[in-house]
SEMARLUM-542319 format. One record per residue: x, y, z of N, C-alpha, C in turn. Coordinates in steps of 0.05 Angstrom, whole numbers, plus 5000, padded with zeros to 4 digits. Layout:
XYZXYZXYZ/...
//
This chain:
506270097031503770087046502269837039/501169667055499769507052497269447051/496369277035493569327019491469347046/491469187058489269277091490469517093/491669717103491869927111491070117078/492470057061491070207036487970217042/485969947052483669847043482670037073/483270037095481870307113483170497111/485070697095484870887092482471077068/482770827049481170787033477770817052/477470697062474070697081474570857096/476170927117476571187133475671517112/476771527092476471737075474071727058/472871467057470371507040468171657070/467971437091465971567112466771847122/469871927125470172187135468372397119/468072297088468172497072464772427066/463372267073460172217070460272407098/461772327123460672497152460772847142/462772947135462973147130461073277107/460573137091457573197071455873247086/456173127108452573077119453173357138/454373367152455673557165454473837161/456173887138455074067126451974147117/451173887099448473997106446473987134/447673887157445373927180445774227190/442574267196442874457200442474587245/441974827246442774817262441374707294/438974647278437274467297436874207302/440074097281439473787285440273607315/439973447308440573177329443773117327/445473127343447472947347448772807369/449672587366451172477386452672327384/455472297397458372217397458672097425/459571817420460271687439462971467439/464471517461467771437458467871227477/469070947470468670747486472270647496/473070617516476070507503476570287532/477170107523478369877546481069817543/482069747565485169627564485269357591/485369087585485468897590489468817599/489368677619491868567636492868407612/492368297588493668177571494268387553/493768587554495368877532493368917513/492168767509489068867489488869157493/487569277481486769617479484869527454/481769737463479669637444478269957446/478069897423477270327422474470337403/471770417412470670437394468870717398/468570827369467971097365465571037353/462771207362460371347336459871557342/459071657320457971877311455371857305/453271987313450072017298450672217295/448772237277448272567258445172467251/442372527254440172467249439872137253/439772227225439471797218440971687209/443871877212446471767205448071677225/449871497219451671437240455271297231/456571367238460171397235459971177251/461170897252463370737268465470737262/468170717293470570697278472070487303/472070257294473270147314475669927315/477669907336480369907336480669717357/482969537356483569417377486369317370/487669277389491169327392491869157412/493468947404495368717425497968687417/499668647429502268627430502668327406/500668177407501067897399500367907363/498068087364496968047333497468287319/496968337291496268487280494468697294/494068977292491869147290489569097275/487169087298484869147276482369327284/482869397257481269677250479569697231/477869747236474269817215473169937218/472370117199470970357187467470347181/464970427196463070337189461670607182/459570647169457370797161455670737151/453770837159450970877157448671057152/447271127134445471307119442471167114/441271327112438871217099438571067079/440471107071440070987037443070827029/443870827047446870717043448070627066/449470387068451470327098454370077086/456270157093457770027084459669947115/461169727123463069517141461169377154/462269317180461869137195458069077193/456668887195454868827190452968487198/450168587205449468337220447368287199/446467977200443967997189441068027197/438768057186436068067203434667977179/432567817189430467757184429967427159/430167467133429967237113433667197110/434667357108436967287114438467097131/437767167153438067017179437166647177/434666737164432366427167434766287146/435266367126436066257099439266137111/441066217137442666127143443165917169/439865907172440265677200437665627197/437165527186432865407183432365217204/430365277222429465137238430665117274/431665387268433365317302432465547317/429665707308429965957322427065897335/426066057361424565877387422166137383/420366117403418466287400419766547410/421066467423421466897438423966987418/424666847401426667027373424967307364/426967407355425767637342425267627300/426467387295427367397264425067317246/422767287263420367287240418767567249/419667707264419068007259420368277249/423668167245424568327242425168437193/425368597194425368627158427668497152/428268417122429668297124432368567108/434168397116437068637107439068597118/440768837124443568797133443569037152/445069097169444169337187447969417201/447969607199451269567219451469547239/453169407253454269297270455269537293/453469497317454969697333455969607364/456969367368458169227390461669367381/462669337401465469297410467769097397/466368887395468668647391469068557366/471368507354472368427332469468357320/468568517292466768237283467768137252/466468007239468367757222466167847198/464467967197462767997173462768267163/463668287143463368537129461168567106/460068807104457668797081457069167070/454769127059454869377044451469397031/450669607037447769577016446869797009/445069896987444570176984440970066971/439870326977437070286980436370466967/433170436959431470616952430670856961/429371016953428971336976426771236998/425070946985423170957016423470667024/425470507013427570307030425470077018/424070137002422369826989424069636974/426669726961428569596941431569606952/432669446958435869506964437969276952/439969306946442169246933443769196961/446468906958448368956971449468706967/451868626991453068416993454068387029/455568137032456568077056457567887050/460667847067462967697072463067637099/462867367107463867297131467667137124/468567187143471267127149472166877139/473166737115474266607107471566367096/469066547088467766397069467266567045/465666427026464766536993463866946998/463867086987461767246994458267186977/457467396981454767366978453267696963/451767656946450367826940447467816935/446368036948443767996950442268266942/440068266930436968446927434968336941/434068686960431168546977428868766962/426368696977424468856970422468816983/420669036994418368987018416769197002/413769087007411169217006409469267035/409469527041407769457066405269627070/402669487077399969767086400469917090/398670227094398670437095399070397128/398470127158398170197175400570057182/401869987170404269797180404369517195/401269467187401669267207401868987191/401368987163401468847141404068867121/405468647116407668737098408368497076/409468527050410968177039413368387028/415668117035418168227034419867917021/422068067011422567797000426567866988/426767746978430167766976430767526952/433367546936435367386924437967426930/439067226932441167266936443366986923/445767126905447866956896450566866906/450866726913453966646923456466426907/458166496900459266396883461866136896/459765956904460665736919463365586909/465465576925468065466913468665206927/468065246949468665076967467664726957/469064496968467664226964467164056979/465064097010465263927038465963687029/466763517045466363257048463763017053/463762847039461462667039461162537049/460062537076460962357102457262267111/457662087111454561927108453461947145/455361947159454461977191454962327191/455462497181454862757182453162967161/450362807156448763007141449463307128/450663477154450663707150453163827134/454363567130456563667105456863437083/454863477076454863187051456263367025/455563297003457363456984455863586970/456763876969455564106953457364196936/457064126899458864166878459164436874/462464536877462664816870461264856852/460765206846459565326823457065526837/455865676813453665876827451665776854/451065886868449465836895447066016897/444465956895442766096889440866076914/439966346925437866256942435866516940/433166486949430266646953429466606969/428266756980425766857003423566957001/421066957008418867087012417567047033/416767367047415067337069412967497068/410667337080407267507087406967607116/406867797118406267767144403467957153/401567877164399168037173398868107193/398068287210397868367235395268537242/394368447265391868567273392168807304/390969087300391569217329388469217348/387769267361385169327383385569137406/382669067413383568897446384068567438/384768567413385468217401387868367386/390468367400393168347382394268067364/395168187352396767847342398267887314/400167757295401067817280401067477259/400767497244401467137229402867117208/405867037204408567007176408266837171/408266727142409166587131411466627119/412866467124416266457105417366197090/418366237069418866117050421766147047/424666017050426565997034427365797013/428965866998429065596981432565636967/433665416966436765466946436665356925/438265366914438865216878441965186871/442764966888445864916871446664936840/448364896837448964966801447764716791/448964536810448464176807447364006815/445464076829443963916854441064006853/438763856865436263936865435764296876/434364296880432964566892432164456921/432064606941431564536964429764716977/427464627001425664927003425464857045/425165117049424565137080422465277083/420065217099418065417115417865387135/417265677147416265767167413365837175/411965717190408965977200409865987228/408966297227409266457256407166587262/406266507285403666707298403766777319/403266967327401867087364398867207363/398367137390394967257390395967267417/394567567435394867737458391567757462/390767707490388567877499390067997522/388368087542388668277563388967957585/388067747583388767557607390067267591/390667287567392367027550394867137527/396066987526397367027505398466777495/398066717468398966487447401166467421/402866327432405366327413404966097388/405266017358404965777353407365827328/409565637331411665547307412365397294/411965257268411965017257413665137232/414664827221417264947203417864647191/418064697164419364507153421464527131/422564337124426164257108427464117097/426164077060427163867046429963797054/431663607056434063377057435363517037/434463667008436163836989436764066994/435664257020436164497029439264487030/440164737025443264887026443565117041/444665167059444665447063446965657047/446265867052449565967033451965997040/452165897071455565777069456365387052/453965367052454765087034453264827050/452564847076450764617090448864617096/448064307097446364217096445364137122/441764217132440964177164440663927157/440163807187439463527190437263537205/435363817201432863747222430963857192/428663717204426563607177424363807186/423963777217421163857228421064007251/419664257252420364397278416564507284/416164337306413264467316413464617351/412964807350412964867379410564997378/409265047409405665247417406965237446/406265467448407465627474404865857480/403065807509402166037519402466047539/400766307551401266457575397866587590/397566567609395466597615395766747639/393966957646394267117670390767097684/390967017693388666887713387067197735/388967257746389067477763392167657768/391367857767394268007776395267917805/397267837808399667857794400667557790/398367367787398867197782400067067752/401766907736400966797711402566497713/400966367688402166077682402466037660/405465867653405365797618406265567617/406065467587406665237586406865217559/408765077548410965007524411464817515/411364677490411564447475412964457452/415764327448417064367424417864047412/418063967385417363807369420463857350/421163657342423663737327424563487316/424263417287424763167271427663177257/429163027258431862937243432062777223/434062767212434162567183435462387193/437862457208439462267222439462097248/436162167262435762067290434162087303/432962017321429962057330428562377337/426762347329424462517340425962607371/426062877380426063027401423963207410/422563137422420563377452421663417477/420863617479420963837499418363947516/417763937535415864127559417364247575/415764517578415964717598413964797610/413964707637411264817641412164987674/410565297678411465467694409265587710/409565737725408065947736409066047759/408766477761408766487790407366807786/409466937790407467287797409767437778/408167577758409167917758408468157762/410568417768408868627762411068767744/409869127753411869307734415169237744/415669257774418969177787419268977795/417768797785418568427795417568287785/418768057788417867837770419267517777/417067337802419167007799417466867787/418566647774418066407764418966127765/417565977770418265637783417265547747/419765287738418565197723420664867718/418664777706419664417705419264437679/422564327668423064267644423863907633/423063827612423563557600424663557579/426863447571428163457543429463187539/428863007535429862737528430362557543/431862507565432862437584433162657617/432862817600433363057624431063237629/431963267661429563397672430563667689/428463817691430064157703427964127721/428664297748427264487756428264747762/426764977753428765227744427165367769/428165587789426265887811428166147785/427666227775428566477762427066757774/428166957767426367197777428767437775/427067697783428867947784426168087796/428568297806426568527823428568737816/426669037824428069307824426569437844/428169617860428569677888429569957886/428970207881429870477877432070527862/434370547870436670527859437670227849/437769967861438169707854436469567841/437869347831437269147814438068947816/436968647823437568437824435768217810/437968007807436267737792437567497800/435467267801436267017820435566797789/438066587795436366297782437566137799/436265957800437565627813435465497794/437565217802436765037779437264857789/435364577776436664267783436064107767/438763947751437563837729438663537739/437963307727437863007726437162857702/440362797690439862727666442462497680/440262157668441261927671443261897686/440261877717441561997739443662127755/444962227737446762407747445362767750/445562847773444463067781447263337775/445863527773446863807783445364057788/447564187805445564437817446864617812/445164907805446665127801445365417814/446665567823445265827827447666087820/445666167818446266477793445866797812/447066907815445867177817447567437811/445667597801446867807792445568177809/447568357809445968607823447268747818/445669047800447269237810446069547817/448069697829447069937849447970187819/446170377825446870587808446970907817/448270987831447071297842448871487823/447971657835449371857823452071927814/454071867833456971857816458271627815/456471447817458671107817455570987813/456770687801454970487803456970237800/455870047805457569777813455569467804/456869377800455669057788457268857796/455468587802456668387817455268147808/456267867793454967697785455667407792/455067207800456167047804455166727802/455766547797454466297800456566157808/454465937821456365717827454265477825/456465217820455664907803456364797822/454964587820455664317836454664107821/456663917809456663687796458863507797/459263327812458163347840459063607854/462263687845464463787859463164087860/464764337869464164557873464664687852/463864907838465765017825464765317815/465765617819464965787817466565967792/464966177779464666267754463166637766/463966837755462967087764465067287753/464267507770465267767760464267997785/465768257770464968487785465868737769/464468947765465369187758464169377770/466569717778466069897794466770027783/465570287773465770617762464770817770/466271127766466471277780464371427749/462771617750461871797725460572007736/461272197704460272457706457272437688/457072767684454972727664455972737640/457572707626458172497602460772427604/461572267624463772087625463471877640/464771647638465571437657468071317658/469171187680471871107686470270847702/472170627692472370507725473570227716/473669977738474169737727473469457727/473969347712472069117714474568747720/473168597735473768417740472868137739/474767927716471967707714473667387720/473067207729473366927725473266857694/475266747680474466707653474366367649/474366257670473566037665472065957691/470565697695470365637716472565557735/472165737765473965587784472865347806/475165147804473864937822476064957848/475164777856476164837897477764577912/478164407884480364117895482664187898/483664127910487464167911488364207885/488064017859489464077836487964227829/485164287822484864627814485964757827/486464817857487865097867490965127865/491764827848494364897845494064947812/493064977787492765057769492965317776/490465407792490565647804492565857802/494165717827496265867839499065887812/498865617791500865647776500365827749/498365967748498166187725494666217734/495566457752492766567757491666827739/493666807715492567037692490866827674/491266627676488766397656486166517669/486266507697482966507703482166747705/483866987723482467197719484067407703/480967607695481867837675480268117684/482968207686482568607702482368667673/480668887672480469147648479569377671/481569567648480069827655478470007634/476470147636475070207612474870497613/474270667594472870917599471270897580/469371207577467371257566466771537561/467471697545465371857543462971957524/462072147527459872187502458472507504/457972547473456172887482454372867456/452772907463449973087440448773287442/448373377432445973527419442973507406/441373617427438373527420437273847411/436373917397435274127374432574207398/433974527399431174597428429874807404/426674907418425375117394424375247427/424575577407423975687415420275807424/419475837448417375777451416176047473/415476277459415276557475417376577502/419676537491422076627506423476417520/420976127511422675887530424275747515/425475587525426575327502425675097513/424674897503423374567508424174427484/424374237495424873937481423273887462/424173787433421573717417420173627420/
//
């Protein structure tokens, strides 16, 4: 038997046997729900993914099978206080592995920081593990991405009694082996001497509720090679909301000695962006956007966005003119919903040193009662033609689905030698799957002088 198959029978039997703990103790009014995913693709792929909830627990088990590769298979769980496989990061984590690239509508200066499992479909490449405190202020763990160092880390958060105030903060060690290369035109891999890899975080964050919303982080990362200076990154993050404005502001900076903990080094120094939004009258609004972004290796980069059109609760277009260095946009974006349907439009036109292109986008789909259907498509012109899209159709019950899906996996163009690429292996461009689905739970009813209702 071989050590991967030892290593998930091994995790198969630890989660079977945490699910079946838990199992046992829920009792008979709990929460559950089980949901079965399985696709099979024209290239022989087969991709199977299983969960289980049980409260605030949850079982992943997911599989995928080709004629070409190995099997792969991973075992995930999740507890309150414990979660071990597949795994993403959030929050100081995140900052500490890409400083300076994340925009105002990110979610990573709101989110806590940690490790969380992974509940997509597709192969993922990071594995991790963490176990926590009874009220999740202190946690322990690690994470492995696919053919780098691993990593171990302790977090810890303090937050108000109203939640709207918190400081949270993390260490984390990596036992760096690796030795980039020292390449004077590529900053981002200058040389980082194997040996211990040290990095920290701390974040503030304050938040205000009534008819003035708003929230304001400060973040701090910093590394420490075994051999090399100390390096530090900040962040401030703010929003302020009234009932007719809203104000975004992001500024960020990045000593030249920063590391992240795969071993590189950024090449951006300075990141300022202020982004608002203003609603004048219903259903009117206008915004407008300014981003700032300094290099070690190259000039200063700005950006404007500036927009406006109408929203409401089922619609929403927007016209907006974009500037980024040489290039210029004009974007119509929008979506509407229509009873059962759903649709969304973009076209675009950009002109960058003078060379133009155009693009339009749209996507829709219908949902009734025993079928629903989706249809997406764009097409480019630069100069030449060239189209890119999809479609999927399913048949469902009330907890099942069947149906299939159909996509362009590259762009198609419309010259004679594209349509003879085409014609000479038309499995490159398109890809049939068929999928199913099912799922069942259990929602805990109480009894209520002879009725039953929902909690």
């Amino acid at each position: 038997m071989g050590k991967g198959r030892r290593r998930l029978l091994l995790s198969l039997s630890f989660g079977l046997w945490a699910l079946l703990r838990g199992v046992g103790s829920v009792q008979p009014q709990s929460h559950w729900k089980s949901q079965l995913d399985s696709e099979l693709n024209l290239n022989g792929v087969l991709s199977t993914r299983w969960m289980l909830d049980i409260e605030q627990s949850r079982f992943l088990y997911l599989e995928q099978r080709s004629s070409e590769e190995d099997p792969y298979r991973i075992v995930g769980i999740r507890t309150p206080y414990f979660s071990m496989g597949p795994v993403d990061l959030f929050g100081l984590l995140r900052e500490a592995g890409s400083p300076l690239s994340y925009t105002l509508s990110g979610t990573v200066f709101r989110e806590q920081t940690g490790i969380q499992l992974y509940s997509g479909k597709d192969v993922h490449n990071r594995m991790g593990f963490f176990v926590a405190g009874p009220d999740q202020s202190l946690s322990l763990g690690g994470y492995k991405d696919t053919g780098e160092e691993p990593h171990l880390f302790a977090t810890f958060r303090l937050g108000s009694s109203n939640q709207y105030s918190s400081v949270e903060g993390f260490v984390s060690l990596t036992d760096y082996r690796k030795e980039t290369i020292d390449l004077d035109w590529f900053p981002s891999k200058s040389r980082v001497t194997p040996g211990p890899l040290l990095h920290w975080g701390s974040r503030l964050r304050l938040g205000m509720e009534g008819s003035l919303k708003g929230s304001f982080s400060l973040s701090m990362v910093g590394s420490r090679p075994s051999h090399d200076l100390s390096g530090v990154c900040t962040h401030l993050y703010g929003e302020l909301s009234l009932s007719w404005i809203e104000i975004k502001v992001l500024s960020g900076r990045c000593t030249s000695q920063y590391v992240t903990p795969n071993g590189d080094r950024t090449t951006k120094e300075i990141q300022n962006v202020v982004g608002g939004t203003l609603f004048p009258l219903y259903p009117l609004f206008f915004s407008l956007e300014g981003e700032e972004i300094g290099f070690r290796d190259r000039d200063v980069t700005r950006s404007y966005r500036l927009g406006g059109g109408v929203q409401g609760p089922t619609f929403r277009l927007e016209a907006q003119r974009e500037e980024r260095l040489a290039k210029v946009s004009w974007i119509l974006e929008g979506w509407g919903r229509l009873g059962k349907f759903f649709g969304s439009l973009a076209a675009a036109w950009e002109e960058e040193n003078k060379e133009s292109q155009v693009s339009l986008s749209i996507r829709g789909t219908y949902s009734d009662k025993g079928w629903e259907g989706e249809l997406w498509w764009k097409g480019t012109w630069k100069p030449d033609f060239m189209v890119e899209g999809g479609s999927t159709l399913s048949l469902k019950g009330q907890d099942w689905k069947i149906g299939i899906s159909m996509e362009l996996l590259k762009p198609l163009g419309f010259r004679d030698e594209d349509l003879l690429r085409f014609s000479l292996n038309p499995l490159s461009y398109v890809g049939v799957s068929l999928f199913f689905s099912t799922y069942d739970s259990h929602l805990p009813m109480k009894r209520i002088s002879g009725s039953r209702v929902l909690p």
